[in-house]
C-alpha positions as CSV (number, residue, x, y, z in Angstrom):
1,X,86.8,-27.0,-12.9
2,X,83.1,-28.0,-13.9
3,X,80.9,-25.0,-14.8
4,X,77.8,-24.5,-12.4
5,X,74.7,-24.4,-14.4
6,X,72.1,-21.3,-13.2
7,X,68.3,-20.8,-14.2
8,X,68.1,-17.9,-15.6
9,X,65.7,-14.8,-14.9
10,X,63.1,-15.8,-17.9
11,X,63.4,-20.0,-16.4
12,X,61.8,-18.2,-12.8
13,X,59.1,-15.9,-14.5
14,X,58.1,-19.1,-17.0
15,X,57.6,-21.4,-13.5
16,X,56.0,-18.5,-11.8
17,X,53.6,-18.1,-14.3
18,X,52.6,-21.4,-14.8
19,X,52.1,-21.7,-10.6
20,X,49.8,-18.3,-11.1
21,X,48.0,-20.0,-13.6
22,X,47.6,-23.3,-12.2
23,X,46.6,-21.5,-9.3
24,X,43.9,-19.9,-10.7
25,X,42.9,-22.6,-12.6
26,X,42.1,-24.8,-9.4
27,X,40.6,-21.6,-7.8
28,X,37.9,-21.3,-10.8
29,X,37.1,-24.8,-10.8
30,X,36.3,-25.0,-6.8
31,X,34.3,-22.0,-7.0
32,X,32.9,-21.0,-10.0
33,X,32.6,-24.8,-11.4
34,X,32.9,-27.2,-9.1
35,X,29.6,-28.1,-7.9
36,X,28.3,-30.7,-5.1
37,X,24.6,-29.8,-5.7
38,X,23.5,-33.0,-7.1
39,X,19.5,-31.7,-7.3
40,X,17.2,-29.0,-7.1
41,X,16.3,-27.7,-3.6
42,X,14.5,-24.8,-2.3
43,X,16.6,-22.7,0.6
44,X,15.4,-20.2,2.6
45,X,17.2,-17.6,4.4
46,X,15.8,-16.2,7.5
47,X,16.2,-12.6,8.1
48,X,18.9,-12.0,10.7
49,X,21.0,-15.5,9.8
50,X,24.5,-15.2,9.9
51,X,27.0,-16.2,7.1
52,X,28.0,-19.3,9.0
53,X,24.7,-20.4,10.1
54,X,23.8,-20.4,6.3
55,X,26.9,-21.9,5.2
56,X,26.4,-25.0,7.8
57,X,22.4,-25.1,6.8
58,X,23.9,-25.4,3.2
59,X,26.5,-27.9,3.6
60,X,23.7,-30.2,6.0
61,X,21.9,-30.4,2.9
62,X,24.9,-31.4,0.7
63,X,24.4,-28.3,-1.5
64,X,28.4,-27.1,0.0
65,X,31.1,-29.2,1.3
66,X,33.0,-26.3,2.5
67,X,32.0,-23.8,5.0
68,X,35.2,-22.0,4.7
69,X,34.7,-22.0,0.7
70,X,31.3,-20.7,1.0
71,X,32.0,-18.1,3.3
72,X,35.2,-16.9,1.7
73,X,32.7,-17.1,-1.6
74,X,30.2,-14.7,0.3
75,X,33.6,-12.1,1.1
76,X,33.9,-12.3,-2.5
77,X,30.8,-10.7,-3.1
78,X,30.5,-8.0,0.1
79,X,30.7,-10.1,2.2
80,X,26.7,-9.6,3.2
81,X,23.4,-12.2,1.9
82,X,19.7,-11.1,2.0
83,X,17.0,-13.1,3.2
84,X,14.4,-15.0,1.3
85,X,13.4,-18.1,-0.6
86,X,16.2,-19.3,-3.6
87,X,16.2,-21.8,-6.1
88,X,19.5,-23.5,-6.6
89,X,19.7,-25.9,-9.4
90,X,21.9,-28.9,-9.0
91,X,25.1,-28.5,-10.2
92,X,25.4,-24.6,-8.8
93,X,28.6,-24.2,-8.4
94,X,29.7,-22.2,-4.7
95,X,30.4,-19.0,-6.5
96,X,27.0,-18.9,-7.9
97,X,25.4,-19.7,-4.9
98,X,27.0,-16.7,-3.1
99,X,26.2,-14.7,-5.7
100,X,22.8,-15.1,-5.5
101,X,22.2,-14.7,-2.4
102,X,24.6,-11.6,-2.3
103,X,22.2,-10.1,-5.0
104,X,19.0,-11.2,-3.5
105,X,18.4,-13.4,-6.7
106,X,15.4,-15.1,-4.9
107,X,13.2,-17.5,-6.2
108,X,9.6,-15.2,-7.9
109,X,6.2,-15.7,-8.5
110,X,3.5,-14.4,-10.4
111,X,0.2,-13.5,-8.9
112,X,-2.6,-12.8,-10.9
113,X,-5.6,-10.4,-9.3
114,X,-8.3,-10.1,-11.6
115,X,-10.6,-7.0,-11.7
116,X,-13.6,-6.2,-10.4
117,X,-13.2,-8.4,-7.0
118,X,-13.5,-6.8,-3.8
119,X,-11.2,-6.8,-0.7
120,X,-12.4,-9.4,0.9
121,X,-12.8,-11.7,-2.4
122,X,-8.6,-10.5,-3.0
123,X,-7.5,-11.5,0.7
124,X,-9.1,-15.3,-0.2
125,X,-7.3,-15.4,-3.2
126,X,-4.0,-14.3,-1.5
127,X,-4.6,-17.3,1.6
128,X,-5.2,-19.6,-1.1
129,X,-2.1,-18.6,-3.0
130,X,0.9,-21.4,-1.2
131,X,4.3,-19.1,-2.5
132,X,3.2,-16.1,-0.8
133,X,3.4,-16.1,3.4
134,X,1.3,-14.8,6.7
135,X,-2.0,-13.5,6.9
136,X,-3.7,-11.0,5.0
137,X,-4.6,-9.5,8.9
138,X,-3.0,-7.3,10.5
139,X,-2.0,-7.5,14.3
140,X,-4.1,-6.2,17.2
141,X,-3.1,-2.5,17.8
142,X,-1.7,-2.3,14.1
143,X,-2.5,1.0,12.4
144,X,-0.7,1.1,8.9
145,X,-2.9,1.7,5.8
146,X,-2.6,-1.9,4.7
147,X,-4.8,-2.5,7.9
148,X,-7.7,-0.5,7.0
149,X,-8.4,-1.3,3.7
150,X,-11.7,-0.6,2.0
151,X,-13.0,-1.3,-1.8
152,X,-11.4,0.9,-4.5
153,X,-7.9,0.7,-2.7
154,X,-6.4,-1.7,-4.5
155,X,-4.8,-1.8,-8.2
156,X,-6.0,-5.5,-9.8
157,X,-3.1,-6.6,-11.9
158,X,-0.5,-9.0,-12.9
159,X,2.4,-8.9,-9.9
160,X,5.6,-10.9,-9.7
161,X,7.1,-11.0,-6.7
162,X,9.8,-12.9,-4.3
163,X,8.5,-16.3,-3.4
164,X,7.6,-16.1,0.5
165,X,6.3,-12.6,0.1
166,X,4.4,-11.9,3.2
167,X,0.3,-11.3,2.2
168,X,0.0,-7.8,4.3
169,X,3.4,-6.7,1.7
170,X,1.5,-8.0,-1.2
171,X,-1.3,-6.4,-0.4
172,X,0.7,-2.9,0.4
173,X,1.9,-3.3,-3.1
174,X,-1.6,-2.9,-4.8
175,X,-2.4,-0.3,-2.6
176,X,0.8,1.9,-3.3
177,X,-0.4,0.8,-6.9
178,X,-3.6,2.6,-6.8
179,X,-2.3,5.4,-4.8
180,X,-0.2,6.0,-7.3
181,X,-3.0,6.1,-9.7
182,X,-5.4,8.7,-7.4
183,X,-1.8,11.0,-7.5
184,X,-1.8,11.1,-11.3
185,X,-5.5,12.3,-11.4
186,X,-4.3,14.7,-8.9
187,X,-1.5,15.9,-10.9
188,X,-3.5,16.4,-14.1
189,X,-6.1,18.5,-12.7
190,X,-8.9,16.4,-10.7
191,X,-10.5,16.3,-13.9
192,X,-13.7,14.2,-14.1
193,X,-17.4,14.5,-15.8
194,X,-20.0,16.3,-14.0
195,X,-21.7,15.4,-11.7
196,X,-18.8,13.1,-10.7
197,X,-16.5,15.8,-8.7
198,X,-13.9,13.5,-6.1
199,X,-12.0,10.4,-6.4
200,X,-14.3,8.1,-4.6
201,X,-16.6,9.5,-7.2
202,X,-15.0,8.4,-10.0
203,X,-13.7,5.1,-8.5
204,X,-17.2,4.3,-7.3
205,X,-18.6,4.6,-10.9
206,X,-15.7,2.4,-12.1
207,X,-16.6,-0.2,-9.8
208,X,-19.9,-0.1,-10.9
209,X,-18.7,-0.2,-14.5
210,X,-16.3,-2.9,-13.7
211,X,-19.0,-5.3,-12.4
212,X,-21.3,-4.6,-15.3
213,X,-19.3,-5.6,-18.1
214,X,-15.9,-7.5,-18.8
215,X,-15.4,-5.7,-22.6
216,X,-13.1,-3.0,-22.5
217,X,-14.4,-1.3,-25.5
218,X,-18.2,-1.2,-23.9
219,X,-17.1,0.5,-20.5
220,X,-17.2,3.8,-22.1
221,X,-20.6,3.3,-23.1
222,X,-21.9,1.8,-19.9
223,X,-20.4,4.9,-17.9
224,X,-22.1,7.4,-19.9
225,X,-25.3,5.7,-19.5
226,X,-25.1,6.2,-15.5
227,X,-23.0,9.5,-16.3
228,X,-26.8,10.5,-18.1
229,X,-28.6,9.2,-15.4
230,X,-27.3,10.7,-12.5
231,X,-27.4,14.0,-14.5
232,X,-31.1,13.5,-15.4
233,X,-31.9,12.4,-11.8
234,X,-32.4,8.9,-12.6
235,X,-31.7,6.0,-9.6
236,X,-28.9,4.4,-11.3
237,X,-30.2,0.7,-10.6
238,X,-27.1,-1.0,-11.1
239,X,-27.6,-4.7,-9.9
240,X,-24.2,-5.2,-9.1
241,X,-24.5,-2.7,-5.9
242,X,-27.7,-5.0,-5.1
243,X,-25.7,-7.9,-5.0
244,X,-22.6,-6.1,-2.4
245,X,-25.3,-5.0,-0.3
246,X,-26.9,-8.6,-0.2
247,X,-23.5,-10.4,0.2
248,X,-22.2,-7.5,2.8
249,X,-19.8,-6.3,0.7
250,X,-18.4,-10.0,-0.5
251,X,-19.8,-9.4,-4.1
252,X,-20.9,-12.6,-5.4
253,X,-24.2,-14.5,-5.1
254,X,-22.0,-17.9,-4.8
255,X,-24.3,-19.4,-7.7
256,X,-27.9,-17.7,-6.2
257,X,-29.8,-15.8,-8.5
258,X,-30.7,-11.8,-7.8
259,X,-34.9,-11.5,-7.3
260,X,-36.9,-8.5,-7.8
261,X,-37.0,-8.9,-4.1
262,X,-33.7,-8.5,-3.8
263,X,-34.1,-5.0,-5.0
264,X,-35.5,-3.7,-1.7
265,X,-32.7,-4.6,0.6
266,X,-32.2,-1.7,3.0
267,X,-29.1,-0.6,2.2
268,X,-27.6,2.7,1.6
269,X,-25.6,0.9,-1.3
270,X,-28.6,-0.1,-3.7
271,X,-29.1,2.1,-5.8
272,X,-32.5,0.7,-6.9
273,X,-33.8,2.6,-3.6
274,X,-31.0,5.4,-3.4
275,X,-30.5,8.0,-5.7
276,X,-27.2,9.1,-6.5
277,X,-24.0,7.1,-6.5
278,X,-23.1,4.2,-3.6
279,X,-21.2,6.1,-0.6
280,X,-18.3,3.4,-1.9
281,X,-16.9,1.8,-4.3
282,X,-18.3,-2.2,-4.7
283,X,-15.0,-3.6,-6.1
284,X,-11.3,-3.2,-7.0
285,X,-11.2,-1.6,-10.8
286,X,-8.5,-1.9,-13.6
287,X,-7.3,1.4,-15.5
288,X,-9.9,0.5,-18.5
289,X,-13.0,1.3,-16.1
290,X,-11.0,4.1,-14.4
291,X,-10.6,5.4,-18.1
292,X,-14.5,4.7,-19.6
293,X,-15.1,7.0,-16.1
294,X,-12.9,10.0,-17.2
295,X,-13.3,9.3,-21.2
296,X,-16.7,8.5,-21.0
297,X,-18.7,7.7,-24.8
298,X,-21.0,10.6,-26.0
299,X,-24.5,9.0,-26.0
300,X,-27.7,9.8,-24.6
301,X,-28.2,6.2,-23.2
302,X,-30.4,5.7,-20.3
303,X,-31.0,1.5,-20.2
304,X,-28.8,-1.0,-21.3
305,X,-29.3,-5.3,-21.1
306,X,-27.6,-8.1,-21.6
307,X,-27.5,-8.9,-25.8
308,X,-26.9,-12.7,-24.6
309,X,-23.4,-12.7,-26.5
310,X,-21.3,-11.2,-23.7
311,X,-22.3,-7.6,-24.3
312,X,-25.1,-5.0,-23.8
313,X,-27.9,-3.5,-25.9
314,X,-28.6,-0.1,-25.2
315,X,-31.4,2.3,-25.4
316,X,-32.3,6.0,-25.4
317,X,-35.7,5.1,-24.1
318,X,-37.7,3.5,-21.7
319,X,-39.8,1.8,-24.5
320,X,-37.0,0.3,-26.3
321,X,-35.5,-0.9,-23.3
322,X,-38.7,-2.8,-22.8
323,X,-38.1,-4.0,-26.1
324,X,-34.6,-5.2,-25.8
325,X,-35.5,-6.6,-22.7
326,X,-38.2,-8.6,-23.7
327,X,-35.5,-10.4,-26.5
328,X,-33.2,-10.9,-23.9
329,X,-36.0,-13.1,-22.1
330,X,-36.6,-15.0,-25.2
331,X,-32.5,-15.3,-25.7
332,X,-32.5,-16.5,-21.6
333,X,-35.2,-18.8,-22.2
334,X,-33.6,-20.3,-25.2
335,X,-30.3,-21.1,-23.2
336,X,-31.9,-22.3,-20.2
337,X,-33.6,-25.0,-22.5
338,X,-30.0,-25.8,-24.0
């Protein structure tokens, strides 16, 4: 009688493990290596899309071959994707894919706002900026604060943010920014220099500062200059709020040069006519001028002019003013014949 051979117990956990693993093995390559991607594309999600209607939008651009992978991918992850604009390099396996989108990995950008523009000079640079989306105007019958922005509201920096960020959001960003700025002052005291005694004080004089000189370390210097005048009861006669009340409130001359004419526009912003500080701020400042306003240099400067190098020269009197002034017409002249 011939002995029946039998498999024993160890045989069935040896084959069981090796179908496990094999299993897995295929499982890992389809969705976490496997990639049909053969180049880079740009996808964008649309708020509200469905799973499936991405999955098929994917595959019609041969970035999946799978719906059913893709989806079961996006289970993997929650099971939920969030809108907006991804960069998926070729070769992106499914798994990837989901993930990103899962974790809102969207495609960024940076956006660079320089100081010292105004709101109107910003919402230019935002149209002209192609990864950001909309307009920088708000609908009719719209009343959020992004709609009613004025000069001072808005924090200049360097922002990174999804690609396909709408403008108005952008621009909600900077404002938060700045808000958050006014509540800091608020927190430490409303501290400021007398005469200067509210935040559209202080913010006005920044934006005055702002415009006058691009060195960080000479703000200081030019703010206690008009910090001394408007104590002595000086006009301030700052060209710069000349120039916002020429251009209504654009801020730049567009290559024209300011007159002495120019000095007697009508306007309750020059302050060659007005005494006092602007009703407003005349552009967008950065925390330097916001800190030469509240940290202000301890002179007694009442005149400063351009030394031709970038920088100012500054006086304590009228007579050396004249003085300074009358190099920097020999220093203008001397360019101007370059």
């Amino acid at each position: 009688m011939k002995k029946r051979k039998f498999i024993s117990g160890n045989k069935y956990v040896n084959i069981i493990c090796a179908v496990v693993i094999a299993v897995v093995i295929a499982l890992v390559y389809v969705f976490g290596v496997r990639s049909v991607a053969e180049s880079d594309i740009t996808f964008n999600v649309a708020r509200g899309a469905s799973v499936s209607e991405i999955a098929e939008n994917l595959e019609s651009r041969g970035v999946i071959d799978s719906v059913a992978m893709f989806k079961l991918a996006v289970r993997g992850h929650g099971g939920a994707v969030q809108s907006g604009q991804y960069d998926i390099p070729r070769g992106t396996s499914v798994w990837r894919i989901a993930d990103m989108l899962a974790h809102g990995d969207v495609a960024a950008t940076t956006v660079v706002i320089p100081e010292g523009l105004t709101v109107k000079q910003i919402k230019q640079l935002l149209m002209d900026t192609p990864t950001l989306t909309g307009d920088v105007e708000c609908g009719a019958g719209t009343d959020l604060p992004v709609c009613n922005l004025h000069d001072g509201d808005l924090f200049p920096d360097t922002y990174r943010v999804a690609r396909g960020t709408s403008r108005l959001a952008f621009l909600d960003l900077m404002r938060k920014k700045m808000e958050d700025v006014k509540q800091n002052w608020t927190r430490a005291g409303r501290i400021a220099p007398k005469p200067l005694k509210t935040w559209n004080d202080v913010i006005t004089l920044a934006s005055i500062v702002q415009k006058e000189t691009p060195q960080a370390d000479e703000m200081p210097i030019v703010a206690s200059v008009y910090l001394n005048r408007l104590r002595d009861g000086m006009r301030l006669q700052a060209d710069p709020t000349v120039v916002y009340a020429l251009t209504n409130g654009l801020g730049d001359m567009r290559g024209r040069a300011l007159l002495r004419n120019h000095l007697k526009v009508n306007s309750p912003y020059n302050t060659y006519r007005n005494y006092g500080l602007p009703p407003a701020p005349i552009a967008n400042v950065g925390m330097d001028a916001i800190y030469a306003v509240l940290q202000p240099a301890d002179t007694n400067y009442l005149y400063f002019v351009a030394d031709g190098r970038g920088g100012h020269r500054f006086a304590r009197t009228y007579e050396e003013h004249m003085k300074n002034h009358a190099d920097w017409r020999v220093i203008k002249k001397i360019k101007n014949e370059k």
